[in-house]
N, C-alpha and C positions, 0 to 999 in steps of 0.2 A: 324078780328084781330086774329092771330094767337098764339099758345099759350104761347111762348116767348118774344111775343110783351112787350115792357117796363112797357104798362101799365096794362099788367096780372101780371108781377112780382111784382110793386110796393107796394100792399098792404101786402104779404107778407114779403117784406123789413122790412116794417112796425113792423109787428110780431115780428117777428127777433130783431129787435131792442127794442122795446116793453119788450117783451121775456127775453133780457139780462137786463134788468132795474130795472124790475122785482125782476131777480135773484141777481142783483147787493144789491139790496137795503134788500133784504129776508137775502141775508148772513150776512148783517151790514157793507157791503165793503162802504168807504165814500170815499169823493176826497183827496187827499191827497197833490195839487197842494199848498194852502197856505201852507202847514207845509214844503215842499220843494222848499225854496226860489233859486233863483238864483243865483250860484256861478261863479263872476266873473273871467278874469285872464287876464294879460297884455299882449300881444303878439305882437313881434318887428315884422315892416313890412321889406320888404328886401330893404337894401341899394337900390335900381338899383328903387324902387318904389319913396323912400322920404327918405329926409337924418334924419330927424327927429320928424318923424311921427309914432306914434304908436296908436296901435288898439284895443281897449276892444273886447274882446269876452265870449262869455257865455263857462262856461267850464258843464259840463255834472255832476248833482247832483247826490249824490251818492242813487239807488232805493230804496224804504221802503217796506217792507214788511208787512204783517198782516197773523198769523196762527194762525189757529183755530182746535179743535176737536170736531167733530161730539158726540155728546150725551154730551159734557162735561161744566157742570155748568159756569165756567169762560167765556168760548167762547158763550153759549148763552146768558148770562147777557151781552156780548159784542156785542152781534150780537144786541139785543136788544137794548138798548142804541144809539148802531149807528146808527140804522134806523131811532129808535125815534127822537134821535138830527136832522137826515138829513130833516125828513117830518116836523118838527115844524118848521127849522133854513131857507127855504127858506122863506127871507122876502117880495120876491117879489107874493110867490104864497103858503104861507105853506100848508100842504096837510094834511087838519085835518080828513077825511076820512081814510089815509094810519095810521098815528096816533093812531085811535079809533080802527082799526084792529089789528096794532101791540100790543094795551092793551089788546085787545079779545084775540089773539092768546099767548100772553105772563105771563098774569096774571091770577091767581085765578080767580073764579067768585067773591067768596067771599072779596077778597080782591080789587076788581076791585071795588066793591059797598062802602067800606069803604075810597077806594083814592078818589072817587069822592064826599064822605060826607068830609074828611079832604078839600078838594080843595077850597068844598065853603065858607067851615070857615076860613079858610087862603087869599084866594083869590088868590092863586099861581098855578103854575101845580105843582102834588102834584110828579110825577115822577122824575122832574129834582128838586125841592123844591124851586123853582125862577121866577120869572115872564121872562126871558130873556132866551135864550139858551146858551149855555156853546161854547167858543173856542175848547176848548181841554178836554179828559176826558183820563182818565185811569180804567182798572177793574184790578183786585187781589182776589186771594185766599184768603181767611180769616178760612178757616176751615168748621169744619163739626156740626151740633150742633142736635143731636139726628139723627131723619130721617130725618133731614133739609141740607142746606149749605149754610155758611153766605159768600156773595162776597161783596169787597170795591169797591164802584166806587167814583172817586175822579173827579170832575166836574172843572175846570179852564173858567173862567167868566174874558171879557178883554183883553188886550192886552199888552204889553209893560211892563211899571212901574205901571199901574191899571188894575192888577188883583186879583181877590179874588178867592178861594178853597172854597171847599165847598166836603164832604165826605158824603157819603150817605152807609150805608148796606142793603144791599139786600138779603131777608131771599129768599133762593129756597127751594120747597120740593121736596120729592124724584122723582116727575114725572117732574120732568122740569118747574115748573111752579113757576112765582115770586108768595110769598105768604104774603111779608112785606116788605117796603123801609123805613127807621128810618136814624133819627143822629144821634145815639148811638149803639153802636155794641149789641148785645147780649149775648156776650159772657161773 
């Protein structure tokens, strides 16, 4: 087998792709295909085909964006949240490993020890505050509160005419790390 053979390449494909999954999931990037539905449009087929017959086609959604900044509290409480939603929200395989990392890597110690004493009192996960994962969420600014920073994250539960909000503040301390998740602001 020579060193270009497909099946030398194969496993690093793998990496590769691996690799970007990885990084997809580390920056909080999620799919974005639900929240960009399908817009349709009517388009006349030509005389010379049908006299009247016309044709649905998909017209091209308009792209969404996600921006972020490096060191800055909003963007990692988002980055945060996204991964957490994406690894808990697959029903078919949630990935409670990727989960229990993004707590390690995103919270307090201290604080990590106190979510999981609330969690068994509640019976909930204590980061989203709901036994279910969220549709849609939003983060915000909320200000600074000494050497801390309070961000809003607003969680949307459902779909259509049954959904419910749910608002959560997230205390950061100065080194990036969540150090409180509450329903009541502290400000």
């Amino acid at each position: 087998m020579n060193r270009k053979s497909p099946a030398r390449r194969r496993p690093s494909s793998l990496r590769v792709a691996a690799a970007g999954l990885v990084l997809a999931v580390g920056l909080g990037v999620s799919a974005q295909g639900s929240a960009q539905a399908s817009v349709h449009t009517v388009a006349k087929v030509p005389a010379a085909a049908s006299k009247s017959v016309t044709a649905v086609k998909p017209a091209a959604a308009a792209p969404k964006s996600v921006t972020g900044t490096t060191g800055h509290v909003v963007t990692r409480v988002a980055d945060f949240y996204g991964a957490y939603i994406d690894a808990k929200g697959d029903y078919e395989n949630p990935d409670a490993a990727l989960a229990k990392a993004l707590r390690t890597h995103y919270l307090t110690p201290d604080f990590a020890k106190r979510l999981v004493a609330w969690e068994e009192k509640n019976g909930v996960d204590g980061v989203l505050r709901a036994q279910n994962v969220p549709t849609r969420w939003t983060v915000k600014d909320n200000g600074t509160l000494g050497h801390s920073h309070e961000v809003t994250v607003t969680l949307t539960f459902g779909s259509g005419r049954n959904t419910q909000e749910t608002k959560l503040f997230v205390l950061v301390e100065r080194y990036n790390h969540i150090s409180d998740i509450a329903t009541q602001s502290a400000h």
